[in-house]
Biopython code that builds the backbone (N, CA, C, O; Angstrom):
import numpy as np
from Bio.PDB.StructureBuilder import StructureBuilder

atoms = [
    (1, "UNK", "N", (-22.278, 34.971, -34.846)),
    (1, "UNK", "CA", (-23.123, 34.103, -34.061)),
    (1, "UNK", "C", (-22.753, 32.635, -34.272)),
    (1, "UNK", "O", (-22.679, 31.850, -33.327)),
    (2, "UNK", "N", (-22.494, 32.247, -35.700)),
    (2, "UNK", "CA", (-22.031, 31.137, -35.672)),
    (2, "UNK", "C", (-20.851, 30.370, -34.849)),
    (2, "UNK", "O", (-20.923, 29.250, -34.343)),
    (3, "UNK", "N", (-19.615, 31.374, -34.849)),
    (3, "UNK", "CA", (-18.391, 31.050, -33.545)),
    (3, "UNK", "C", (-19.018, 30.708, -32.522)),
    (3, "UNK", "O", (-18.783, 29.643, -31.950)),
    (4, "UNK", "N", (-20.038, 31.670, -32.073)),
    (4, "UNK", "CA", (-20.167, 31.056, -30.438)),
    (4, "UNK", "C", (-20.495, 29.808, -30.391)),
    (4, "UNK", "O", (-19.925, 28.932, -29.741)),
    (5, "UNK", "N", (-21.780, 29.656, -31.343)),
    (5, "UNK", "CA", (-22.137, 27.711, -31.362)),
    (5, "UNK", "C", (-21.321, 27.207, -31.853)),
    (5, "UNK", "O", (-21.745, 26.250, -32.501)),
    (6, "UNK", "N", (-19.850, 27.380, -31.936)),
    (6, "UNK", "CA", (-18.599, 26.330, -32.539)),
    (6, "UNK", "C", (-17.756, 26.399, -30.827)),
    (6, "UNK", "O", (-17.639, 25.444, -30.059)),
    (7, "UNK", "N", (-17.305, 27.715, -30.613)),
    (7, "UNK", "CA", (-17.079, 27.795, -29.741)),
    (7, "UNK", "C", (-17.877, 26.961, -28.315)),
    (7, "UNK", "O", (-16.958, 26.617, -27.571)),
    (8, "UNK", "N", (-18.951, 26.629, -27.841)),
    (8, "UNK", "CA", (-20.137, 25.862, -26.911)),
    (8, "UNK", "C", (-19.654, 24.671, -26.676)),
    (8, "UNK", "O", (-19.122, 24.129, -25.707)),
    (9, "UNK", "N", (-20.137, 24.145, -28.494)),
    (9, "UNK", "CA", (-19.664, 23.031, -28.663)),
    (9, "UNK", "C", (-18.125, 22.484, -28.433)),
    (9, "UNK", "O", (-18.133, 21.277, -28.191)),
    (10, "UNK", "N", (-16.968, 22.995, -28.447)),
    (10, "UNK", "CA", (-15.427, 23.104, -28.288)),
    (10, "UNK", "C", (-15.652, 22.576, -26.680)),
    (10, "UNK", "O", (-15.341, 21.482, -26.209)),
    (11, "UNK", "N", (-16.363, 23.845, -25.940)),
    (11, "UNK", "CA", (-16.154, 23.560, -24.997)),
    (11, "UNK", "C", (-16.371, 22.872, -24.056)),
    (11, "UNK", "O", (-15.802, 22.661, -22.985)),
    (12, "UNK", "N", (-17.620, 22.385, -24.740)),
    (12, "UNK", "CA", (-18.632, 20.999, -24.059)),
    (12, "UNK", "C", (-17.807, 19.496, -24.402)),
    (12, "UNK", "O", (-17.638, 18.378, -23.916)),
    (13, "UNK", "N", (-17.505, 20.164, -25.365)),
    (13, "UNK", "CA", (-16.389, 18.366, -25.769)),
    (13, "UNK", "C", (-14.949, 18.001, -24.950)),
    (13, "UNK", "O", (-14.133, 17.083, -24.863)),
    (14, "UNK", "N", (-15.184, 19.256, -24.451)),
    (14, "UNK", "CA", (-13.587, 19.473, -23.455)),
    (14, "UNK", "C", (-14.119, 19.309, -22.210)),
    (14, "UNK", "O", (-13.499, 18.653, -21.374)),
    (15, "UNK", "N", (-15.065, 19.755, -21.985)),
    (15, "UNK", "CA", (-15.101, 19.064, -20.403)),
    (15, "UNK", "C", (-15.977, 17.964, -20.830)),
    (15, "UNK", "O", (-15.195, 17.713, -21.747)),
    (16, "UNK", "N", (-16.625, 17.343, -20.942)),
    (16, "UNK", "CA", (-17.007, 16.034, -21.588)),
    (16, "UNK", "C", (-15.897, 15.000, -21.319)),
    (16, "UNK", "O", (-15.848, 13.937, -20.701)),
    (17, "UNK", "N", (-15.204, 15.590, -21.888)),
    (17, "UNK", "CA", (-13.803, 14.684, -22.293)),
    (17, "UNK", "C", (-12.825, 14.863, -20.927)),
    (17, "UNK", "O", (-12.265, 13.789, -20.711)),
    (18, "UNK", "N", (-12.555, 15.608, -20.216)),
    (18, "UNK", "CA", (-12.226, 15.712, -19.277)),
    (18, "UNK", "C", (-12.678, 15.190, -17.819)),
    (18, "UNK", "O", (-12.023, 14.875, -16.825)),
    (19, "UNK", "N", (-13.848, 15.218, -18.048)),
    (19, "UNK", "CA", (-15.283, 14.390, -17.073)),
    (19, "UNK", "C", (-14.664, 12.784, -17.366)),
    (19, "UNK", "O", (-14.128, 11.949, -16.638)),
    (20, "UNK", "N", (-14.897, 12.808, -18.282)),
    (20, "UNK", "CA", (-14.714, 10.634, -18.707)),
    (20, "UNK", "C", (-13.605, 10.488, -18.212)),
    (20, "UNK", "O", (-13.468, 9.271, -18.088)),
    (21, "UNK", "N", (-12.655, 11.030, -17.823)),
    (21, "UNK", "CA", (-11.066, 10.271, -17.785)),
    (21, "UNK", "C", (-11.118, 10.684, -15.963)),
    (21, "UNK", "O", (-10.037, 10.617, -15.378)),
    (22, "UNK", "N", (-12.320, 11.076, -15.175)),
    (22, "UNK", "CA", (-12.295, 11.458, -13.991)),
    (22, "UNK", "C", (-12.696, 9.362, -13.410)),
    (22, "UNK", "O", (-13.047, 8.442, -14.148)),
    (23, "UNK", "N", (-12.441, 9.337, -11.926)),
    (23, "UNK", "CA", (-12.771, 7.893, -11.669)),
    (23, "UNK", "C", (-11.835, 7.065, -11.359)),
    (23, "UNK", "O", (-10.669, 7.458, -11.335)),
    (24, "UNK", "N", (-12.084, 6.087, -11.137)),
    (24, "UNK", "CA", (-11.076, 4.667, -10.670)),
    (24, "UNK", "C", (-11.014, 3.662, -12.131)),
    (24, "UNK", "O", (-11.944, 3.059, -12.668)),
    (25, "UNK", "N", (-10.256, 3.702, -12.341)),
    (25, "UNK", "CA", (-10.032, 2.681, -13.552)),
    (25, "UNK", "C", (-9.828, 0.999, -13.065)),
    (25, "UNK", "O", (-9.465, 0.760, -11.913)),
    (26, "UNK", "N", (-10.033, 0.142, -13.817)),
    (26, "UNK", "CA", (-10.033, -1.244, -13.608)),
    (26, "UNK", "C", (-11.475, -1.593, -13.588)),
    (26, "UNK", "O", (-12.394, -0.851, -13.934)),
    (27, "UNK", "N", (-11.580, -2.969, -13.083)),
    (27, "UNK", "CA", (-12.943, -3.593, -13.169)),
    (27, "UNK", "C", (-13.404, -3.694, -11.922)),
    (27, "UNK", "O", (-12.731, -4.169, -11.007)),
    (28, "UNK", "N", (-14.584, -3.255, -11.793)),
    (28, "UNK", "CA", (-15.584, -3.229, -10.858)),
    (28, "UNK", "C", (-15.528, -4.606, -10.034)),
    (28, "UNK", "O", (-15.254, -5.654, -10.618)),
    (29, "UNK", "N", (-15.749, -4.576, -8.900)),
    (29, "UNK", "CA", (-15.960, -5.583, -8.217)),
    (29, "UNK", "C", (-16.705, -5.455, -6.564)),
    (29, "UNK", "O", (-16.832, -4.378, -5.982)),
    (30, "UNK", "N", (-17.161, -6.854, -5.973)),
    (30, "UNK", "CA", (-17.686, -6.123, -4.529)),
    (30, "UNK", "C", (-16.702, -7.058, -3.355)),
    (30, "UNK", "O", (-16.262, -8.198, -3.503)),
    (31, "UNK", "N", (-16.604, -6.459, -2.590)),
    (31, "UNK", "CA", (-15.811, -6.964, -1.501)),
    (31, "UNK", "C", (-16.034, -7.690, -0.975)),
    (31, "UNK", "O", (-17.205, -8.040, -0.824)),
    (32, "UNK", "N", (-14.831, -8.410, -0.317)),
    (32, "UNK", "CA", (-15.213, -10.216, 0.099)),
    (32, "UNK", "C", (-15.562, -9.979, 1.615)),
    (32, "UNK", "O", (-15.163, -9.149, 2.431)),
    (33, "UNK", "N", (-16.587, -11.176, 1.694)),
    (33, "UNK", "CA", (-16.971, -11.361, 3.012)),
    (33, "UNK", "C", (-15.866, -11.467, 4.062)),
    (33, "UNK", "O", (-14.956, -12.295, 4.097)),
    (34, "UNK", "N", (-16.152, -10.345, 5.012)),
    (34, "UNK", "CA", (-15.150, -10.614, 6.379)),
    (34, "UNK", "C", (-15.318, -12.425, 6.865)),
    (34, "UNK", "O", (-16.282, -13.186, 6.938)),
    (35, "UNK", "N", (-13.790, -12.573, 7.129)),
    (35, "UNK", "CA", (-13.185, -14.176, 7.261)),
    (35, "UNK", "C", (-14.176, -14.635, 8.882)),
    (35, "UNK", "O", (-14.639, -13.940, 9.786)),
    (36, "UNK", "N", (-14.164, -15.938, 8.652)),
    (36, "UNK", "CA", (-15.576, -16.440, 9.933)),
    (36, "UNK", "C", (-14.077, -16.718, 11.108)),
    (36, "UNK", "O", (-12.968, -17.181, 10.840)),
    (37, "UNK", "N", (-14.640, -16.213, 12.432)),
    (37, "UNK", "CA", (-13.084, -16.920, 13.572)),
    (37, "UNK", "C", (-13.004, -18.254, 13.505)),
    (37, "UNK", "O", (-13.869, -19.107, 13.304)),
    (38, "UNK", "N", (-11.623, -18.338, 13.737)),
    (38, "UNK", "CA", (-11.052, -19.814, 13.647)),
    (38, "UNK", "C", (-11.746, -20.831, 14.283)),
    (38, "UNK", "O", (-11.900, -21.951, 13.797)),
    (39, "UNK", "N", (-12.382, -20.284, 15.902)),
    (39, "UNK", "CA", (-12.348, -21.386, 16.662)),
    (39, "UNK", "C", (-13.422, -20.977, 17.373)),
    (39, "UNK", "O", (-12.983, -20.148, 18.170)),
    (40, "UNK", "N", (-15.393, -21.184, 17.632)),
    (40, "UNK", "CA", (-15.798, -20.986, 18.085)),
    (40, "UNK", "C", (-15.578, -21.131, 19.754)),
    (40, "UNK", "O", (-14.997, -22.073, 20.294)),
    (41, "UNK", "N", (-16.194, -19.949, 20.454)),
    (41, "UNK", "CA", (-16.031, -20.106, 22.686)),
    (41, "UNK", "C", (-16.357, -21.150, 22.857)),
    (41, "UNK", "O", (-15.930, -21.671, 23.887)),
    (42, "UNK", "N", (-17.277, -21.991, 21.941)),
    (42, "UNK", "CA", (-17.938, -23.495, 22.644)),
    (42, "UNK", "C", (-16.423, -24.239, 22.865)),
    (42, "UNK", "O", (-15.863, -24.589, 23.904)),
    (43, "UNK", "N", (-16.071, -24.315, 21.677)),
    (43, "UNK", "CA", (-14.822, -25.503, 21.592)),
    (43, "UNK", "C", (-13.668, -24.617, 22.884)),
    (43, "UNK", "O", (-12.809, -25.498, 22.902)),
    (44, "UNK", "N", (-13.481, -24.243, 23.235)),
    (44, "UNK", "CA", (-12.226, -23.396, 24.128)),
    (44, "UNK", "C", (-12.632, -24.505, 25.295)),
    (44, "UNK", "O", (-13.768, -24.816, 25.654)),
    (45, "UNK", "N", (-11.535, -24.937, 25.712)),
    (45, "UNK", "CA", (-11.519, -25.644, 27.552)),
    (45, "UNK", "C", (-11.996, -24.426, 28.300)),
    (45, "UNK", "O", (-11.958, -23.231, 28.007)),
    (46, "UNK", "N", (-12.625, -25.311, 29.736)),
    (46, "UNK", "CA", (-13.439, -24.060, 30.212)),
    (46, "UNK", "C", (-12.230, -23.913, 30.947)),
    (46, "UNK", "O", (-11.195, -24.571, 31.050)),
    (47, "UNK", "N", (-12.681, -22.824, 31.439)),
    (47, "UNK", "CA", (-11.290, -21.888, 32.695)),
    (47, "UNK", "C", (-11.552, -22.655, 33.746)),
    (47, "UNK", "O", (-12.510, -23.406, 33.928)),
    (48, "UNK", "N", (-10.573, -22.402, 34.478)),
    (48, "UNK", "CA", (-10.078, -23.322, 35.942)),
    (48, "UNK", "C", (-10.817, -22.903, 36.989)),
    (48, "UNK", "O", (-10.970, -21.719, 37.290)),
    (49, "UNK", "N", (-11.316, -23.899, 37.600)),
    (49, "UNK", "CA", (-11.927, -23.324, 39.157)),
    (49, "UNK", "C", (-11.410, -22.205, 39.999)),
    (49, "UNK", "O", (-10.237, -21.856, 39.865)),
    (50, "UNK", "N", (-12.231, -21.593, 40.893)),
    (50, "UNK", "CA", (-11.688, -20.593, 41.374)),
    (50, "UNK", "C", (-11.592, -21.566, 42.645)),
    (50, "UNK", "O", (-12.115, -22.628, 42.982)),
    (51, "UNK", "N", (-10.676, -20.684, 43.169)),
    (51, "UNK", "CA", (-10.068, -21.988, 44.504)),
    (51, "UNK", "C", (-10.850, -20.929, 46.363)),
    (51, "UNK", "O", (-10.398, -19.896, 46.857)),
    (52, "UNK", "N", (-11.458, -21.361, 46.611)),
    (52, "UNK", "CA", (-12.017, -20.808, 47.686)),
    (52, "UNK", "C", (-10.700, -20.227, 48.800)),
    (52, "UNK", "O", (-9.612, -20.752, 49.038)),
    (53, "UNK", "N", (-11.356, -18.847, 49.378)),
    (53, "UNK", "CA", (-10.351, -18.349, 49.837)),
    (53, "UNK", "C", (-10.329, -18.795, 51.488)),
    (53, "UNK", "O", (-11.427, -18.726, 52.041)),
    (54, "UNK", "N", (-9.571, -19.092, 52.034)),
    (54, "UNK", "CA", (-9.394, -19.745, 53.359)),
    (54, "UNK", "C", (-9.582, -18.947, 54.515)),
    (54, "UNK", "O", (-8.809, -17.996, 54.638)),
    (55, "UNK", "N", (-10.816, -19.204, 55.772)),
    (55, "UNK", "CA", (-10.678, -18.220, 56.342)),
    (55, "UNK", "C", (-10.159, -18.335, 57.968)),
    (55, "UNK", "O", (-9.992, -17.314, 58.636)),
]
sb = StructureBuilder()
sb.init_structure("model")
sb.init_model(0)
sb.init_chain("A")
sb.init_seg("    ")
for serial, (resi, resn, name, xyz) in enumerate(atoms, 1):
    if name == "N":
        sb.init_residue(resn, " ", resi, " ")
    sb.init_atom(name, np.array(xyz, "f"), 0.0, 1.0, " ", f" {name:<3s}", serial, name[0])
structure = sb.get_structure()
């Protein structure tokens, strides 16, 4: 009876140990804000007249 609780324990330390090394390694961090557009529609020249069609 004693093996098996040596044995439990063996095996709990093995996946234990196998569990911890699961994951992304390095340092945590949060992602950067998407970049603002260059050039707001206000600032753009407006578009060209439409030229009336002749009848």
């Amino acid at each position: 009876m004693k093996s098996s609780s040596a044995l439990n324990i063996g095996i709990a330390a093995v996946v234990f140990g196998l569990l911890g090394g699961c994951g992304q390694a390095g340092p945590l961090y949060l992602p950067k804000p998407p970049a603002k557009p260059a050039a707001p529609a206000a600032a753009l020249p407006p578009p060209p007249a439409s030229i009336p069609a002749a009848q």
